[in-house]
VEXTI-541008 format. One record per atom (N, C-alpha, C): x, y, z; atom name. Coordinates in Angstrom, 3 decimals, padded with zeros to 6 digits. Layout:
- X  Y  Z  CA
...
END
This chain:
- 039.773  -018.300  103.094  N
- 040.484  -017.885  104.278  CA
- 040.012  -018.673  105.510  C
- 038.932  -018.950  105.297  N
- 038.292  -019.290  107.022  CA
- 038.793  -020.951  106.593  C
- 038.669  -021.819  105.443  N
- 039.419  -022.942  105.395  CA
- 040.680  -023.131  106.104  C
- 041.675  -022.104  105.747  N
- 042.609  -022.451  105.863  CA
- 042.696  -022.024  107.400  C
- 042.136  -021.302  108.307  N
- 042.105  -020.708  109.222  CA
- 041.874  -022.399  110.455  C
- 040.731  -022.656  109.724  N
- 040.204  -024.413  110.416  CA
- 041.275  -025.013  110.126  C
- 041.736  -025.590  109.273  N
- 043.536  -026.496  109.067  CA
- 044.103  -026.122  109.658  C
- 044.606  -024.771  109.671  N
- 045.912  -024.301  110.801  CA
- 045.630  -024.962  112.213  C
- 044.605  -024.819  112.373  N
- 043.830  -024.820  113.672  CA
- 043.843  -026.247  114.153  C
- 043.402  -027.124  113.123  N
- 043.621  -028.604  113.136  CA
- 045.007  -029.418  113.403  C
- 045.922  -028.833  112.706  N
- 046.842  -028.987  112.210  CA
- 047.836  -028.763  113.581  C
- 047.721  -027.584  114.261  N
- 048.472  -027.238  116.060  CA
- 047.685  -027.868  116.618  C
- 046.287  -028.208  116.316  N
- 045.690  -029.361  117.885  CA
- 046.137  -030.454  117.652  C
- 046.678  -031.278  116.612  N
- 047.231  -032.837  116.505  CA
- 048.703  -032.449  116.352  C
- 049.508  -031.181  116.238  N
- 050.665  -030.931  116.726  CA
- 050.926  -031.426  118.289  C
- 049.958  -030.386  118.897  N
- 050.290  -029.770  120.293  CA
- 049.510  -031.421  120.990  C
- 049.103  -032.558  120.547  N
- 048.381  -033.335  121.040  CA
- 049.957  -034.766  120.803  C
- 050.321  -034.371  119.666  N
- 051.494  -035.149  119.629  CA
- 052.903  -034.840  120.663  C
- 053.042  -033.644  121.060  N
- 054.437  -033.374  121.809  CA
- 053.505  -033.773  123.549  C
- 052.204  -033.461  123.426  N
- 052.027  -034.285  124.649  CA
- 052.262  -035.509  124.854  C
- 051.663  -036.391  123.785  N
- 052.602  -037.668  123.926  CA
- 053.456  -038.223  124.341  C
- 054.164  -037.225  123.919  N
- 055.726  -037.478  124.466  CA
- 055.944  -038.015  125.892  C
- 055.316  -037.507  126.329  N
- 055.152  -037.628  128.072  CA
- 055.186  -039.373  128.277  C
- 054.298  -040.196  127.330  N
- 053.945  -041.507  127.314  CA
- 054.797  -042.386  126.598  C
- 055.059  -042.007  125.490  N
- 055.796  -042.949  124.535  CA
- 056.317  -042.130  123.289  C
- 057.409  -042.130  123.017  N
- 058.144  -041.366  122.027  CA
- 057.225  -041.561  120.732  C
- 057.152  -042.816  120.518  N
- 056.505  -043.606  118.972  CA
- 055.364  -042.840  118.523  C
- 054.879  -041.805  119.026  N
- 053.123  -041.374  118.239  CA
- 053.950  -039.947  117.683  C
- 055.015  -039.423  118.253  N
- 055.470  -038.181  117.938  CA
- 056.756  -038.823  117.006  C
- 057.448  -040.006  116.677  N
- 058.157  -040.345  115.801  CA
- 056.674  -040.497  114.604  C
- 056.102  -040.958  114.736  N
- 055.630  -041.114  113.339  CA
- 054.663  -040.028  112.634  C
- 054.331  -039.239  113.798  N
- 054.109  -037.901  113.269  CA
- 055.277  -036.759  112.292  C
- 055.947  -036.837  113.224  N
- 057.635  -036.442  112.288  CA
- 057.214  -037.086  110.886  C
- 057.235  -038.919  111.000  N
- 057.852  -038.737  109.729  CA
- 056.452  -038.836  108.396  C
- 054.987  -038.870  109.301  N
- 054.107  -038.406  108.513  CA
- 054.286  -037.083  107.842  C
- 054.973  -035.830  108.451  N
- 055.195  -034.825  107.845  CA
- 056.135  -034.793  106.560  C
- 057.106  -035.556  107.137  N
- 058.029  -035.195  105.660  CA
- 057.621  -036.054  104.430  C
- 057.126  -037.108  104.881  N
- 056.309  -037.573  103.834  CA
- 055.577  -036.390  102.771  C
- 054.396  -036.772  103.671  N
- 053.296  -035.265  103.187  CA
- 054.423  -034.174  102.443  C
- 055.383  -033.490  103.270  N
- 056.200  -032.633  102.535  CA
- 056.702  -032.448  101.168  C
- 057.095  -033.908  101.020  N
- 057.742  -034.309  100.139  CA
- 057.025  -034.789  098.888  C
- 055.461  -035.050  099.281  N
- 054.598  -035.198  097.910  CA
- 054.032  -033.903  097.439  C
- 053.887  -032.632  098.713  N
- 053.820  -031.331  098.337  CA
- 054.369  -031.078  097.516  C
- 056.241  -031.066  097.853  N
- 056.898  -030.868  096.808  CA
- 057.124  -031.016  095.425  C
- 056.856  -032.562  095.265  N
- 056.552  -033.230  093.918  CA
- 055.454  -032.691  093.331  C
- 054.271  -032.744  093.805  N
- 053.216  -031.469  093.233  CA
- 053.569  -030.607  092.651  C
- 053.938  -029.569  093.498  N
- 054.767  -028.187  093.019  CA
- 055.310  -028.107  092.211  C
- 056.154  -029.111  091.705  N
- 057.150  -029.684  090.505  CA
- 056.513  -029.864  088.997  C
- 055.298  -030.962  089.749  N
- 054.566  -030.505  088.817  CA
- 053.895  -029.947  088.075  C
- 053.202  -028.734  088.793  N
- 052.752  -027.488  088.142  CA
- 053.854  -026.886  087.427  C
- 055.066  -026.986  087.460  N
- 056.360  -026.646  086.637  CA
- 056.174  -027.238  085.293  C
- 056.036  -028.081  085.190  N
- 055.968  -029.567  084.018  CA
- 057.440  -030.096  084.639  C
- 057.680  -030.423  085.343  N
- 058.912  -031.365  085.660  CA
- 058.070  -032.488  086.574  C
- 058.084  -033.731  085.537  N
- 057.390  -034.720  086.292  CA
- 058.159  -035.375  086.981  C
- 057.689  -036.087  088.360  N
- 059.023  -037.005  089.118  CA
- 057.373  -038.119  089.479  C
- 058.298  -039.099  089.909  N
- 057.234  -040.183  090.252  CA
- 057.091  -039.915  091.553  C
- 055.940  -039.850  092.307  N
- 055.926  -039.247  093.495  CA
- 056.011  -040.154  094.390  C
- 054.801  -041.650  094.274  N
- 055.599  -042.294  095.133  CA
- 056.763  -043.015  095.342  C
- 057.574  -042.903  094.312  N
- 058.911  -043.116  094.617  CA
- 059.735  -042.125  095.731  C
- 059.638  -040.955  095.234  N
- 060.131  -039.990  096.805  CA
- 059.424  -040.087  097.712  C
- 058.626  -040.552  097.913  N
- 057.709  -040.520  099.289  CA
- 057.922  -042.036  100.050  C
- 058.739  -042.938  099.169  N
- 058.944  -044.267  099.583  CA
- 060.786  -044.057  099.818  C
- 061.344  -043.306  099.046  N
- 062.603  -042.938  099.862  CA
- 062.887  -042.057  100.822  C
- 061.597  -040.944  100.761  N
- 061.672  -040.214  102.287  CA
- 061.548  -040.786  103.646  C
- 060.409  -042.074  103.224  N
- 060.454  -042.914  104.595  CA
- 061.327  -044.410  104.689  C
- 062.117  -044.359  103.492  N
- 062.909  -045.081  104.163  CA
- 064.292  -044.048  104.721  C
- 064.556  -043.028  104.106  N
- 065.577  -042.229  105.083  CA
- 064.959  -042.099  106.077  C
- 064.025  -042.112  106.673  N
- 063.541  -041.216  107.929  CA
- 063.802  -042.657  108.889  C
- 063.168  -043.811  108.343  N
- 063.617  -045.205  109.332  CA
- 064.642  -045.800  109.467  C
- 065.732  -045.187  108.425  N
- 067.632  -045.330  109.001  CA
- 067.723  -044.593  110.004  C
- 067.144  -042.811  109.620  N
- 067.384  -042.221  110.844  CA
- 067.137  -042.601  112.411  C
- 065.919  -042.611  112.080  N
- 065.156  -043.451  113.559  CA
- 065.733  -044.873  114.100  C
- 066.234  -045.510  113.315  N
- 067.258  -046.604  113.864  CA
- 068.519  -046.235  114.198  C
- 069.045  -045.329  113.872  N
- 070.287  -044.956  114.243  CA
- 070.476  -043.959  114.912  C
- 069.435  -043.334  115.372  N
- 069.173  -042.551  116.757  CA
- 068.703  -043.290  117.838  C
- 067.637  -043.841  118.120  N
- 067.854  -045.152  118.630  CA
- 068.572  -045.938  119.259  C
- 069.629  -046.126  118.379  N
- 070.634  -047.367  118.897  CA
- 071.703  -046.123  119.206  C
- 071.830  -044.975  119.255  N
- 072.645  -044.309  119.963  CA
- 074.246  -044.515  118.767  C
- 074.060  -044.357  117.298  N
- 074.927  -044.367  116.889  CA
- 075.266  -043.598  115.998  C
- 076.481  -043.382  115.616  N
- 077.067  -042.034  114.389  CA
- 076.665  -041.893  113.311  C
- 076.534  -041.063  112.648  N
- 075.892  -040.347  111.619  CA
- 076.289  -041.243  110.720  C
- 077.491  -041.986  110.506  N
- 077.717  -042.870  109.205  CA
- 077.049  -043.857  109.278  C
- 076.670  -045.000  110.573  N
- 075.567  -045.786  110.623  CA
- 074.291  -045.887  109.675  C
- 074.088  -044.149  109.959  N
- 072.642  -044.116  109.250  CA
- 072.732  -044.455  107.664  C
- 074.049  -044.352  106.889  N
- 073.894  -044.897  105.726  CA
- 073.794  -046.601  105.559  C
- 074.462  -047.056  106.763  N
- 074.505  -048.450  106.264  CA
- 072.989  -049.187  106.724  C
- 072.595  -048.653  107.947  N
- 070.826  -048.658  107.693  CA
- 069.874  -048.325  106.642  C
- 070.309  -047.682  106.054  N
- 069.233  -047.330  104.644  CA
- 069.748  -048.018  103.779  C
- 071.182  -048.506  103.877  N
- 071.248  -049.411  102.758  CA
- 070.563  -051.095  103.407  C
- 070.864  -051.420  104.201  N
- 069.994  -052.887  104.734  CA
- 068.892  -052.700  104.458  C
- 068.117  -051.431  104.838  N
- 066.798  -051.544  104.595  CA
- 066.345  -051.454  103.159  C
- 066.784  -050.922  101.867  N
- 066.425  -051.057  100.444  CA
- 066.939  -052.817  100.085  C
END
């Protein structure tokens, strides 16, 4: 309990240290974003695996961040949601 009590704890001070950022430069709170879904997304695959359903993990964790850097280019450049596919396709 008291572990997880210190992580939480860790975890809102490099939150709450990233949306300050913001104030300076968008880029430390973009790559925090997409450090999370990363991380998320190998959680997930974990989880999967305690199932017995194996997936290759860094393969989803290498297509989570390349969706996340179509997104971020096509928010960015201030353009429509269909953009973001033809960015993830340039970028593979």
């Amino acid at each position: 309990m008291k572990k997880r009590i210190l992580t939480g704890s860790l975890i809102l001070l490099i939150y709450t240290l990233c949306i300050l950022s913001r104030l300076y430069t968008w880029y430390v709170f973009d790559l925090f974003i997409g450090l999370i879904a990363i991380v998320g997304s190998v959680e997930v695959c974990r989880a999967m695996e305690r199932k017995r359903m194996f997936v290759n993990i860094p393969l989803v964790s290498c297509f989570t961040a390349l969706i996340y850097i179509a997104m971020l280019i096509g928010i960015k450049n201030d353009r429509n949601w269909d953009y973001y596919l033809i960015y993830f396709i340039i970028i593979i």
